[in-house]
MDAnalysis code that builds the backbone (N, CA, C; Angstrom):
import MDAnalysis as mda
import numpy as np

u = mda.Universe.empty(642, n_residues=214, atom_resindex=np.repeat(np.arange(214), 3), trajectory=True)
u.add_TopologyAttr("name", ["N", "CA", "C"] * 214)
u.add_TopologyAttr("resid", np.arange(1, 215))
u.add_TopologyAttr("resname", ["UNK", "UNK", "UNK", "UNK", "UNK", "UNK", "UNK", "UNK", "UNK", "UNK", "UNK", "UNK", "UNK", "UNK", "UNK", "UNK", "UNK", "UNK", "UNK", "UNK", "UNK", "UNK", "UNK", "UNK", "UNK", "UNK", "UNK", "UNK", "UNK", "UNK", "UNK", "UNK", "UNK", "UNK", "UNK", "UNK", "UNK", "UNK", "UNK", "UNK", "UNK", "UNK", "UNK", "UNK", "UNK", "UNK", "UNK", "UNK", "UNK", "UNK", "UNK", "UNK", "UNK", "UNK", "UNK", "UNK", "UNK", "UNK", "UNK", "UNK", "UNK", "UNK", "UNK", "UNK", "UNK", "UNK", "UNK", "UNK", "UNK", "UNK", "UNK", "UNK", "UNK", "UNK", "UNK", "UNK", "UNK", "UNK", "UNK", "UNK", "UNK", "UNK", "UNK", "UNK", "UNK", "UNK", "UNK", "UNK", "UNK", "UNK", "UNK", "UNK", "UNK", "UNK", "UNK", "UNK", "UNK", "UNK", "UNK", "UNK", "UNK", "UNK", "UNK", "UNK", "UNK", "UNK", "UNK", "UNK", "UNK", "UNK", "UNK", "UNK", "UNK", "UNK", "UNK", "UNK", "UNK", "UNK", "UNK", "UNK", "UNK", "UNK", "UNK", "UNK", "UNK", "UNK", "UNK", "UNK", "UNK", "UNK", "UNK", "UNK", "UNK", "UNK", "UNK", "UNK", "UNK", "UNK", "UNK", "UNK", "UNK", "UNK", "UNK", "UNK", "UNK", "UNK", "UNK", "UNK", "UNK", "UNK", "UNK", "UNK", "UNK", "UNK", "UNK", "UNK", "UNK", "UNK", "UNK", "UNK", "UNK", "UNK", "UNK", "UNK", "UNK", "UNK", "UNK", "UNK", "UNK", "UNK", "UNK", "UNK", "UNK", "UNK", "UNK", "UNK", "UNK", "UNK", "UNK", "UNK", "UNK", "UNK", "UNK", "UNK", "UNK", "UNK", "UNK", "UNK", "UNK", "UNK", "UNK", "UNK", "UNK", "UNK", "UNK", "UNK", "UNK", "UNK", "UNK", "UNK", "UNK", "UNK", "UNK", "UNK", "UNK", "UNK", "UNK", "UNK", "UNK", "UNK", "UNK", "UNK", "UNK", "UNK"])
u.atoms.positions = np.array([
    [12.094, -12.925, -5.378],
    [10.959, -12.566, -6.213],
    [11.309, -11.377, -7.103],
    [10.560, -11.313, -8.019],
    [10.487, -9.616, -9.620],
    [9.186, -9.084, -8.451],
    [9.408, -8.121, -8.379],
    [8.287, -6.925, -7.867],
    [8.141, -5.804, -8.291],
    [6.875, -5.568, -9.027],
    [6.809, -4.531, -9.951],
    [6.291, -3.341, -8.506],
    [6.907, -2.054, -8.177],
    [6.292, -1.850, -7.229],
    [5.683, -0.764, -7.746],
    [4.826, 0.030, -7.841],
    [3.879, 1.567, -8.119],
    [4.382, 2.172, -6.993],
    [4.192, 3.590, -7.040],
    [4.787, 4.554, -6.075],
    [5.913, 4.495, -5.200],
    [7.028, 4.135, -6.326],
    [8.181, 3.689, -5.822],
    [8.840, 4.878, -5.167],
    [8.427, 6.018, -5.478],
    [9.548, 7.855, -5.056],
    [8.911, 7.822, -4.131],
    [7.469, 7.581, -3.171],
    [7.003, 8.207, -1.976],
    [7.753, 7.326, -0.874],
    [7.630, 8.178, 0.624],
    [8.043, 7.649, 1.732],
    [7.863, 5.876, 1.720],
    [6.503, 5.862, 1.724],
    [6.009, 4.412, 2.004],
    [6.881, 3.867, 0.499],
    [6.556, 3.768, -0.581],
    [7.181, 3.167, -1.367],
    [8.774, 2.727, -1.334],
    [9.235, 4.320, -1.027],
    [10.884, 3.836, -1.253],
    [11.246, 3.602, -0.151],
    [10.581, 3.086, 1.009],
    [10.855, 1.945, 2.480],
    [10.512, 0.687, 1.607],
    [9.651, 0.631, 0.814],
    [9.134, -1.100, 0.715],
    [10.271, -1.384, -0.035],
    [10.667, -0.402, -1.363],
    [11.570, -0.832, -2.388],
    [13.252, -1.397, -1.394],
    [13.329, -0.033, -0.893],
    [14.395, -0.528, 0.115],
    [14.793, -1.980, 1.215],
    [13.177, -2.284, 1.689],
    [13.279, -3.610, 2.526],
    [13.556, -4.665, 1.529],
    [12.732, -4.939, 0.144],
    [12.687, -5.567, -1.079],
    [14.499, -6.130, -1.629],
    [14.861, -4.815, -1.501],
    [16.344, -4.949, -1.919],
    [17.236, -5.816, -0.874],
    [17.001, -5.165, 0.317],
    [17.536, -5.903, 1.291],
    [17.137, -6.970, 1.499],
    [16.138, -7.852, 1.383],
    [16.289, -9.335, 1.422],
    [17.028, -10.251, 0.155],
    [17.139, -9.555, -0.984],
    [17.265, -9.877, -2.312],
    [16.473, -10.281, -3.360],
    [15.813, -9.371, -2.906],
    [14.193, -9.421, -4.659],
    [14.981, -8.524, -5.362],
    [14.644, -8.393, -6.505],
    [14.247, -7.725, -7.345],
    [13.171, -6.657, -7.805],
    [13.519, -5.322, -7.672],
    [12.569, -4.583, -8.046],
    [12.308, -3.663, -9.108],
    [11.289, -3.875, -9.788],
    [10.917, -2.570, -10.643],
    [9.998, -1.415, -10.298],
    [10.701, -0.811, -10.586],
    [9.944, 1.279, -9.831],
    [9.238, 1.864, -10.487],
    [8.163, 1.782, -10.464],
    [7.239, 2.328, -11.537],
    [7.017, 3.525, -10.576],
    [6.774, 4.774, -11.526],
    [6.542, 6.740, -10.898],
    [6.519, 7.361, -11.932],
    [5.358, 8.215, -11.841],
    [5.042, 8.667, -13.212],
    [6.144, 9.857, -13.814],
    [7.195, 10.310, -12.920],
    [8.732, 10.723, -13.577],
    [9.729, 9.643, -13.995],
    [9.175, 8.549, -14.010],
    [10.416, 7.658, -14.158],
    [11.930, 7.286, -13.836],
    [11.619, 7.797, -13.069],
    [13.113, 8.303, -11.339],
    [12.469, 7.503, -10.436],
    [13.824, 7.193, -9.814],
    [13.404, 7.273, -8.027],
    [14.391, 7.889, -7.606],
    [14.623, 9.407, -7.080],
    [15.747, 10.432, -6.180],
    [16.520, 9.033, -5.472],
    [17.914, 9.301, -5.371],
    [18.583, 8.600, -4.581],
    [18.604, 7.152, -4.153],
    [17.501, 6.291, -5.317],
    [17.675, 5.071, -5.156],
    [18.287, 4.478, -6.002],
    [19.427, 3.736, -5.772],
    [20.461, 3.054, -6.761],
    [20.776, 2.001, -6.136],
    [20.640, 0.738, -7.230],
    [20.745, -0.860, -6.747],
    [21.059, -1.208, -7.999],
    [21.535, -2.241, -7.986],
    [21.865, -3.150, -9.390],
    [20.580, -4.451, -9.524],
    [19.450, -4.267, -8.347],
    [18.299, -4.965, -8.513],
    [17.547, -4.441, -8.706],
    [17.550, -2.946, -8.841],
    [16.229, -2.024, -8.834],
    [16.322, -1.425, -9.825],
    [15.127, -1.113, -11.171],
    [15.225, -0.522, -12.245],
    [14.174, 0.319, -11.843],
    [14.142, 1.882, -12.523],
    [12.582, 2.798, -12.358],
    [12.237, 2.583, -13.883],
    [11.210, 2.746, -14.220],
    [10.688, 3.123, -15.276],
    [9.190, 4.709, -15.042],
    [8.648, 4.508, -15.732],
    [7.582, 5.804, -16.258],
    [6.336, 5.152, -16.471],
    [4.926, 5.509, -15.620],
    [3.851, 4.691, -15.822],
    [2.955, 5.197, -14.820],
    [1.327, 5.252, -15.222],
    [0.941, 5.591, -14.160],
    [0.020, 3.990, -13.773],
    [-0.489, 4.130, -12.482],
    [-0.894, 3.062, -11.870],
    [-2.806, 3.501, -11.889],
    [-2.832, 4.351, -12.537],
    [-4.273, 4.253, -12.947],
    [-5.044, 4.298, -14.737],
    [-3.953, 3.792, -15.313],
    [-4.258, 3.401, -16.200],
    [-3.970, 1.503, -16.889],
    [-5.350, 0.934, -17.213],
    [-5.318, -0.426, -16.891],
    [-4.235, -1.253, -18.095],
    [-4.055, -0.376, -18.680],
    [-3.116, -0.901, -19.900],
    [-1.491, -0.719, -19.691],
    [-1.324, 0.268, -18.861],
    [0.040, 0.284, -18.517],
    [-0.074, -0.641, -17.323],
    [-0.608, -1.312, -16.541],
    [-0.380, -2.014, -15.277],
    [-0.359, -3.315, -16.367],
    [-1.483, -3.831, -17.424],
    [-1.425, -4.703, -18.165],
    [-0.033, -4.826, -18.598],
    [0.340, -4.169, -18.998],
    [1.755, -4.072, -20.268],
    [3.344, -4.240, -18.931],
    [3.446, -4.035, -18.030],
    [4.377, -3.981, -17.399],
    [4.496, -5.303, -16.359],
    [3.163, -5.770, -15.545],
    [3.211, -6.648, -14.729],
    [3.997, -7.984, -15.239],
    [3.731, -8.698, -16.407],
    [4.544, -9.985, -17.174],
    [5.484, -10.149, -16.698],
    [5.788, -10.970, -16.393],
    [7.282, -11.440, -15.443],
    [7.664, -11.290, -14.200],
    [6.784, -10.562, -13.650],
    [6.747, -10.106, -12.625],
    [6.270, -11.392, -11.466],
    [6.294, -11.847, -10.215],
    [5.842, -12.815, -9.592],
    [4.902, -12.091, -8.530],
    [4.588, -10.516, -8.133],
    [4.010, -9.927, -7.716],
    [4.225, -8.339, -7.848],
    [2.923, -7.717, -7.796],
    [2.797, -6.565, -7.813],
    [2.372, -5.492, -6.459],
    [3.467, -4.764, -6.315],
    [2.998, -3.674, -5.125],
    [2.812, -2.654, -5.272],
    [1.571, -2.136, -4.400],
    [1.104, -0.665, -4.555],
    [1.219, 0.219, -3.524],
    [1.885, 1.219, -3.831],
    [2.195, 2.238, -2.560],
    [1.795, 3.612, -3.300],
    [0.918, 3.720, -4.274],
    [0.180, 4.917, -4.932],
    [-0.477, 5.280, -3.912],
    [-0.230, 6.692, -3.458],
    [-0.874, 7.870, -2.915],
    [-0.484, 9.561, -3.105],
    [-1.598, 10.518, -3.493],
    [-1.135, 11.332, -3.842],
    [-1.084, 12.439, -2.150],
    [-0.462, 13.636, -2.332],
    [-0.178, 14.375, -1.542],
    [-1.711, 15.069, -0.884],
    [-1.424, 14.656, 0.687],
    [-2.620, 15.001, 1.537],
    [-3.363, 16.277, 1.070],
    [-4.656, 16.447, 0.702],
    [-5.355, 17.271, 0.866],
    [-5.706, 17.890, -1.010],
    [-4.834, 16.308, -1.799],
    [-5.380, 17.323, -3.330],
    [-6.509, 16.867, -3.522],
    [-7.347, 17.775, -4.762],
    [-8.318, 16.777, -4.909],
    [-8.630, 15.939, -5.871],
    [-7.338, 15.311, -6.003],
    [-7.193, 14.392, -6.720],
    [-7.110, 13.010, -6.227],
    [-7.332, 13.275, -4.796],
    [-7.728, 11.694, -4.097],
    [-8.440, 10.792, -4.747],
    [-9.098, 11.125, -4.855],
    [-10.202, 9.860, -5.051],
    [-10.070, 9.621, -6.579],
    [-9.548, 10.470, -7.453],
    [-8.931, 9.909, -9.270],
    [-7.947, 9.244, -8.991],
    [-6.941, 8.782, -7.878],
    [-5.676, 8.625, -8.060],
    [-6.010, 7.072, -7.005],
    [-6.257, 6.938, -5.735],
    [-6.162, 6.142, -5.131],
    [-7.262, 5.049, -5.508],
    [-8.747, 5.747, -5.814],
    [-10.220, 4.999, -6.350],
    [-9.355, 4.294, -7.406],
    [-8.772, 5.089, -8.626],
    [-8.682, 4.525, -9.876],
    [-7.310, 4.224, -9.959],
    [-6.513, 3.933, -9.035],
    [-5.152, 2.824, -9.150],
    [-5.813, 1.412, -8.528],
    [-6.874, 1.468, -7.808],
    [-7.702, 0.403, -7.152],
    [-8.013, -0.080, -8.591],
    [-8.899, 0.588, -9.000],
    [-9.585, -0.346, -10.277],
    [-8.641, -0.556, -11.705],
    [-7.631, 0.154, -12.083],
    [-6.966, -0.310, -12.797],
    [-6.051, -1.328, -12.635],
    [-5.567, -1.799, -11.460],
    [-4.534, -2.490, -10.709],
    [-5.089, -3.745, -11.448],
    [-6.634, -3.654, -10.359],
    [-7.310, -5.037, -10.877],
    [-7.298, -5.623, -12.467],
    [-8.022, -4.764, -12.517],
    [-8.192, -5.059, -14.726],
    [-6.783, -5.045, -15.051],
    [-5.999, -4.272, -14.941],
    [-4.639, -4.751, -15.559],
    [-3.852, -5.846, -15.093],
    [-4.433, -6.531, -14.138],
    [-3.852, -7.632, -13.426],
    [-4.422, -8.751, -13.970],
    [-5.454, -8.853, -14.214],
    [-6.460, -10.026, -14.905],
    [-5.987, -9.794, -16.542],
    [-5.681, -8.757, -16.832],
    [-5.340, -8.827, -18.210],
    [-3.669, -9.732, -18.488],
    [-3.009, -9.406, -17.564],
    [-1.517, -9.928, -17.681],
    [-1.620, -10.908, -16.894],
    [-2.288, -11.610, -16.335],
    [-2.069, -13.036, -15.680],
    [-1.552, -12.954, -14.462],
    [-1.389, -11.552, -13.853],
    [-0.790, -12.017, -12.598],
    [-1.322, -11.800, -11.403],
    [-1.535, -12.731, -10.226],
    [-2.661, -12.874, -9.338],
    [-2.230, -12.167, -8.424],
    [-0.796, -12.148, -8.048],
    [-0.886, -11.413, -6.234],
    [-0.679, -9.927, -6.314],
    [-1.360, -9.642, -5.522],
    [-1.005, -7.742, -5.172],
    [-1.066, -7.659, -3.564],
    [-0.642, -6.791, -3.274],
    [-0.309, -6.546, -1.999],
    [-0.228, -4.499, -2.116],
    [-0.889, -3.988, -1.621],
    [-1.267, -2.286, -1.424],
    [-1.234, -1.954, -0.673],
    [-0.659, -0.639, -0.101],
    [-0.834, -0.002, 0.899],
    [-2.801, 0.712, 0.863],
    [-2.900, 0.949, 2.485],
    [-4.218, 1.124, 2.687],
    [-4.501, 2.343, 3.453],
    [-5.550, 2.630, 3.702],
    [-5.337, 3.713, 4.744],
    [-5.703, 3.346, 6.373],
    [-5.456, 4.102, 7.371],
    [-6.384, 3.686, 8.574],
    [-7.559, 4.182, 9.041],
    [-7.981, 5.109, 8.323],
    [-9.031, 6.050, 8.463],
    [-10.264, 5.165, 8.706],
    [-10.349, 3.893, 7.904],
    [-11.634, 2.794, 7.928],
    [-11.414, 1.661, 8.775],
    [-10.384, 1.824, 9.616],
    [-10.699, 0.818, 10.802],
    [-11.349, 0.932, 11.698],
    [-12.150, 0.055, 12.377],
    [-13.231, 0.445, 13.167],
    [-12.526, 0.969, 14.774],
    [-12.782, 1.584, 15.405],
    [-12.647, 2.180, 16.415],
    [-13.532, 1.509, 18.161],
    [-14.759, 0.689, 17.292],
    [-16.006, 0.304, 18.052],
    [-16.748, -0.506, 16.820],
    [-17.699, -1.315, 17.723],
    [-18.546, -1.785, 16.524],
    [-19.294, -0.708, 15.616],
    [-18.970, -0.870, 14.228],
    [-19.693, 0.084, 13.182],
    [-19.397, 1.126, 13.432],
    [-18.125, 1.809, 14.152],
    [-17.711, 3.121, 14.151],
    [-16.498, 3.283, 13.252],
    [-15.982, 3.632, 12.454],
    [-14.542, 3.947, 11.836],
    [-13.710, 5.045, 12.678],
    [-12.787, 5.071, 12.400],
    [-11.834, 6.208, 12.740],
    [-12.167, 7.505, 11.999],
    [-12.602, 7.647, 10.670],
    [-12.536, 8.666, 10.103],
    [-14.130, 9.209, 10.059],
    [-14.814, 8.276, 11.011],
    [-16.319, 8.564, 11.662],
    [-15.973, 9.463, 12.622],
    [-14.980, 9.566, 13.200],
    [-15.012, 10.795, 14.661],
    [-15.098, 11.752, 13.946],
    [-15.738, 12.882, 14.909],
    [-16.222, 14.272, 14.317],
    [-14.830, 15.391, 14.434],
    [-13.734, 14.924, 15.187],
    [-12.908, 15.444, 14.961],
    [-11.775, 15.230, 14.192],
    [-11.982, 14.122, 13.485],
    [-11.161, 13.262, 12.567],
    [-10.580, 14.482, 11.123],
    [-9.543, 14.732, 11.257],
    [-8.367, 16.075, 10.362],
    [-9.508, 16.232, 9.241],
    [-9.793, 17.466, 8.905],
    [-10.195, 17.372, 7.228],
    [-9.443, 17.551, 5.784],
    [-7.929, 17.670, 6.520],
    [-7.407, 17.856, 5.434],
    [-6.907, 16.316, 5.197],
    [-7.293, 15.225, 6.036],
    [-6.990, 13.854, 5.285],
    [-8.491, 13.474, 4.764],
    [-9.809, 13.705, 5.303],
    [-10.749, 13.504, 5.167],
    [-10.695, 12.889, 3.674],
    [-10.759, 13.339, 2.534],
    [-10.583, 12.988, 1.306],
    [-9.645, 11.694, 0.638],
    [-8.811, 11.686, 1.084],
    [-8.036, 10.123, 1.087],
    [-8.577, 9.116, 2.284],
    [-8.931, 9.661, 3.485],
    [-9.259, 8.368, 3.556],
    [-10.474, 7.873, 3.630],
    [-11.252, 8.623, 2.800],
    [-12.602, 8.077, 2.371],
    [-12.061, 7.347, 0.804],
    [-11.386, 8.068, 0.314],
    [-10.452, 6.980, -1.191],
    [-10.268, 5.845, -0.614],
    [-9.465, 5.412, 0.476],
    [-8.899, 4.618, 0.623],
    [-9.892, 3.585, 1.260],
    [-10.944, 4.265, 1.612],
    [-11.731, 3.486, 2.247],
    [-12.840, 2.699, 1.124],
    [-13.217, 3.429, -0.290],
    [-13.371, 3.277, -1.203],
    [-13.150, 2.129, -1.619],
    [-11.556, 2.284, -2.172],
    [-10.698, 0.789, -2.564],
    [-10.792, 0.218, -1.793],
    [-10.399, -0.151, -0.889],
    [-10.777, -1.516, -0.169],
    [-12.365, -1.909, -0.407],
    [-13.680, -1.163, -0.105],
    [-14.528, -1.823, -1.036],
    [-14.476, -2.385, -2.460],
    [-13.817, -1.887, -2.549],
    [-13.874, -2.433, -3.720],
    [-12.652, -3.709, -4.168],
    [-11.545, -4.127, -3.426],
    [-10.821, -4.755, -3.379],
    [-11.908, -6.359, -2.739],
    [-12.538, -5.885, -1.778],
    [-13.402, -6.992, -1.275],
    [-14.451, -7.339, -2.245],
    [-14.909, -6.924, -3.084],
    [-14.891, -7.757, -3.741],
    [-14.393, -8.427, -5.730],
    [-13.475, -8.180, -5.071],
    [-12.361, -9.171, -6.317],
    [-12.266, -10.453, -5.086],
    [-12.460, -11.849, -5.999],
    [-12.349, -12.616, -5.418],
    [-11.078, -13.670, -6.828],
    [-10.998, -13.180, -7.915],
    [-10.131, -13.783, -8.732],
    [-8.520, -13.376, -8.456],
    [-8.079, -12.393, -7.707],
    [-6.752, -12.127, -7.355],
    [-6.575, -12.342, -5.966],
    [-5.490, -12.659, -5.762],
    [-4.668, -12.638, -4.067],
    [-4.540, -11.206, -3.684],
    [-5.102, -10.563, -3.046],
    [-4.703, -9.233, -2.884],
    [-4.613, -8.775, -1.308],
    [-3.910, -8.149, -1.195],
    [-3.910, -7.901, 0.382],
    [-3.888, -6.744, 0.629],
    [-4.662, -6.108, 1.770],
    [-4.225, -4.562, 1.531],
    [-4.000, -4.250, 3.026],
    [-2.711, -3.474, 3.646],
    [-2.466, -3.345, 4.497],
    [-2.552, -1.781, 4.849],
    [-3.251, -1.586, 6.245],
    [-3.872, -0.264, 6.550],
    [-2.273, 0.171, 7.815],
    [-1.678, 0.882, 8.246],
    [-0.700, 1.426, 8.452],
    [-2.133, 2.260, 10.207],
    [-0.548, 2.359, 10.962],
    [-1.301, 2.547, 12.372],
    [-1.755, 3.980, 12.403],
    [-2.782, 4.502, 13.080],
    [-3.351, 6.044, 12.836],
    [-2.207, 7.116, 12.502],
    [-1.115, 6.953, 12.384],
    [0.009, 7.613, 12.487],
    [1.610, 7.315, 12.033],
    [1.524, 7.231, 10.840],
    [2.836, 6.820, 9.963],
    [4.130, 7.526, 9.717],
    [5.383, 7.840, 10.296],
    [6.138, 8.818, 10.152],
    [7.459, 7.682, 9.637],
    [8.579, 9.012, 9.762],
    [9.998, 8.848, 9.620],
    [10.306, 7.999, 11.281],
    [11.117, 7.090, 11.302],
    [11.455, 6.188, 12.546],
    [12.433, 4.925, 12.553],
    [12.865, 4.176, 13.280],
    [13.910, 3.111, 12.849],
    [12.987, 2.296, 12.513],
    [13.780, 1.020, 11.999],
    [13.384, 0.155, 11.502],
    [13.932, -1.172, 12.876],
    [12.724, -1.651, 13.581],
    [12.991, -2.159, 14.636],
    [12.438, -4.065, 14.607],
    [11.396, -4.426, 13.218],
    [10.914, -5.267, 12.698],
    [10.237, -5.673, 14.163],
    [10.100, -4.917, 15.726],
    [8.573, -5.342, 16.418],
    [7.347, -4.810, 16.556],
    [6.437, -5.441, 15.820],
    [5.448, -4.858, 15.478],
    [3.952, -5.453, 15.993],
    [2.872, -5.180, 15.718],
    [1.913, -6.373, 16.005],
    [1.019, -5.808, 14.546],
    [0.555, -7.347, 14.429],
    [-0.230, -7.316, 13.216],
    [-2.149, -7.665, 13.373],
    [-2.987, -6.807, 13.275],
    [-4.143, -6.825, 13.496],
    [-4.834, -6.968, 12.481],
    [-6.653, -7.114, 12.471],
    [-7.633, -7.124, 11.393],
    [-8.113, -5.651, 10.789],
    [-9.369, -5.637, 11.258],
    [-10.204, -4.573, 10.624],
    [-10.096, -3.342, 11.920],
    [-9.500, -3.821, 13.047],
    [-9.953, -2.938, 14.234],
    [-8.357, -2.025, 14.311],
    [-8.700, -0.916, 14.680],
    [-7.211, 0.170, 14.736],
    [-6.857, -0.354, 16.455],
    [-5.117, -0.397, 15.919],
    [-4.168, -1.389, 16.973],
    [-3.619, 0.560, 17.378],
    [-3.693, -0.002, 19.404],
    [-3.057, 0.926, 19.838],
    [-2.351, 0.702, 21.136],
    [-1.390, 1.344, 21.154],
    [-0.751, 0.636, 23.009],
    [-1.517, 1.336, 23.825],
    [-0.769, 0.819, 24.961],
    [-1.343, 1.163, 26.744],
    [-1.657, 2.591, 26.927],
    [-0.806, 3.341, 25.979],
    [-1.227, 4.678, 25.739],
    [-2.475, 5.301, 25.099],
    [-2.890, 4.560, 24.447],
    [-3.683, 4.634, 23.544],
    [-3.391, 5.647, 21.918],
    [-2.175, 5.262, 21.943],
    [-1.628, 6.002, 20.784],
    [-1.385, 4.831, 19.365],
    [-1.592, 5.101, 18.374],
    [-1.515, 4.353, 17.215],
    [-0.294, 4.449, 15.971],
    [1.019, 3.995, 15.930],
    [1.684, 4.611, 15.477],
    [2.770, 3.596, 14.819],
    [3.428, 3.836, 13.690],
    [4.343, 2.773, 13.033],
    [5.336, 3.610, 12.145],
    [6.183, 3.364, 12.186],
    [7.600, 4.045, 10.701],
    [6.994, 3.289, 9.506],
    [7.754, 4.660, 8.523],
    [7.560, 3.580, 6.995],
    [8.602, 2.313, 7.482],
    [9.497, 2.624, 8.184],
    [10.244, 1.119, 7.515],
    [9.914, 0.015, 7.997],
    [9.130, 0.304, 9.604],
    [8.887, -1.096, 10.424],
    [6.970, -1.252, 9.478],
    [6.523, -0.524, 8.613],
    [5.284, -0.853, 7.678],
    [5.608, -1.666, 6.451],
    [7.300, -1.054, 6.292],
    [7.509, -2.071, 4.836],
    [7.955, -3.289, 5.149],
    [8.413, -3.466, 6.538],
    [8.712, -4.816, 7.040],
    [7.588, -5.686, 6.733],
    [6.371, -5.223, 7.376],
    [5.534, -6.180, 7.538],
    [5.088, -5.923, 5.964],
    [4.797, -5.597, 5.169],
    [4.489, -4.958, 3.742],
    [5.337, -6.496, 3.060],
    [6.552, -6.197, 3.653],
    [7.274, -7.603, 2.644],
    [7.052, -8.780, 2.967],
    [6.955, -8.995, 4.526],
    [6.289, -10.133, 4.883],
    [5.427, -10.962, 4.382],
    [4.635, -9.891, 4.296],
    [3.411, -10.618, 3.621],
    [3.171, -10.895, 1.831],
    [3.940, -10.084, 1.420],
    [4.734, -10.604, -0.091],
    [5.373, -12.154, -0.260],
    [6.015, -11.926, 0.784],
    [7.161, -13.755, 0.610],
    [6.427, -14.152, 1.600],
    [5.512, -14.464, 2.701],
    [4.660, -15.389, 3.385],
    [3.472, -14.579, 3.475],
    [2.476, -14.816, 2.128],
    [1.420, -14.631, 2.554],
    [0.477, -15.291, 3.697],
    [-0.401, -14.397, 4.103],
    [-1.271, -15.102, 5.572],
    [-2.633, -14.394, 5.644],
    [-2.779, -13.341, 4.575],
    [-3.976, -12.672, 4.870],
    [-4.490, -12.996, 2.811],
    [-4.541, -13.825, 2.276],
    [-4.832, -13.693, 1.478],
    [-6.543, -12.506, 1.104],
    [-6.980, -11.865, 0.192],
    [-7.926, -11.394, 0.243],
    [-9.164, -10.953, 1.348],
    [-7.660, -10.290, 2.337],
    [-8.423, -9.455, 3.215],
    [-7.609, -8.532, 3.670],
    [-7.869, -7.403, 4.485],
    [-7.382, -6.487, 5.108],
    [-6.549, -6.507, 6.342],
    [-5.416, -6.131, 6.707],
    [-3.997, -6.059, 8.110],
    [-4.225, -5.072, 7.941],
    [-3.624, -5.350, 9.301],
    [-2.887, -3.798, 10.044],
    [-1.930, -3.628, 10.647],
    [-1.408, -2.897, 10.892],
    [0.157, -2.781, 11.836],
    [0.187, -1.755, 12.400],
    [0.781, -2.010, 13.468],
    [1.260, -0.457, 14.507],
    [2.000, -1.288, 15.697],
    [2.904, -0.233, 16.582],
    [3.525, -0.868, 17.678],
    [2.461, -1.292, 19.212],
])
């Protein structure tokens, strides 16, 4: 596959770009420096663009056979909700403008339910310095539900996303936060971009929400 990916320089991004390469897609790196530090492939090009404006997602997607989003800005600015809300809604409109149906986004876990009608980012002790993204993130996905003219998938990452191997065993869940015997919730970028690509080359969740954690 051509995969135009957004937030190709962050952790989560340059794991997806990296798994991408390693099966043999093709990728394009969209970051609003037009770099990606230390990524060099003869399948991977960066370019310069932001992912919340609907005319640059318009103008770049063409040729592309899918588009990925790994736009997130750094915990605690307050530029959450301009950056994650409005790469949500430009994604869309610039996607309907260029013809191309599938997207696949990273999500947050903050809005998985915990209990019936409880979220995670409903506990009263839930961090406040993420508080702000993942009410963004919880945002976009409303608002992803309802686009019903694109394939879009948006995958929410386990309460706890770090640096870790890449081990591809994982389990893949719905709307509810996945945790082991421990009761701990937790996944690497790379075993997230595993399942991230998965679901790129075999979709299975068309226009709804995953999850992953070990």
């Amino acid at each position: 596959m051509k995969v135009l990916l957004f937030g190709a320089s962050g952790n989560i991004g340059r794991a997806i770009a990296t798994e991408l390469l390693s099966r043999g897609h093709t990728v394009t790196g969209v970051t609003r420096r037009g770099r990606v530090e230390g990524l060099e492939h003869e399948r991977f090009t960066s370019l310069a663009g932001d992912a919340t404006d609907p005319a640059t997602v318009a103008s770049l997607a063409p040729g592309h056979d899918a588009v990925a989003n790994a736009v997130g800005p750094a915990v605690g600015r307050e530029n959450d909700r301009d950056t994650i809300v409005g790469a949500a809604r430009a994604l869309i409109e610039g996607l309907r403008k260029a013809g191309v149906t599938r997207l696949v986004t990273i999500g947050g876990a903050g809005s998985l339910e915990v209990a019936p009608g409880r979220r995670v980012l409903d506990d009263p002790n839930f961090p406040e310095m993420w508080r702000a993204n993942a009410e963004a993130q919880a945002e976009a996905l409303s608002i992803f539900r309802q686009v019903e003219d694109l394939e879009w998938t948006y995958i929410s990452p386990a309460a706890h996303i770090g640096e870790g191997p890449r081990t591809g065993v994982f389990r893949v869940g719905g709307d509810q936060l996945l945790t082991d015997e421990n009761g701990k919730s937790e996944i690497s970028y790379a075993d997230y971009a595993v399942a991230f690509v998965n679901e790129l080359e075999n979709p299975t969740a068309i226009r709804r929400r995953i999850t992953v954690a070990y």
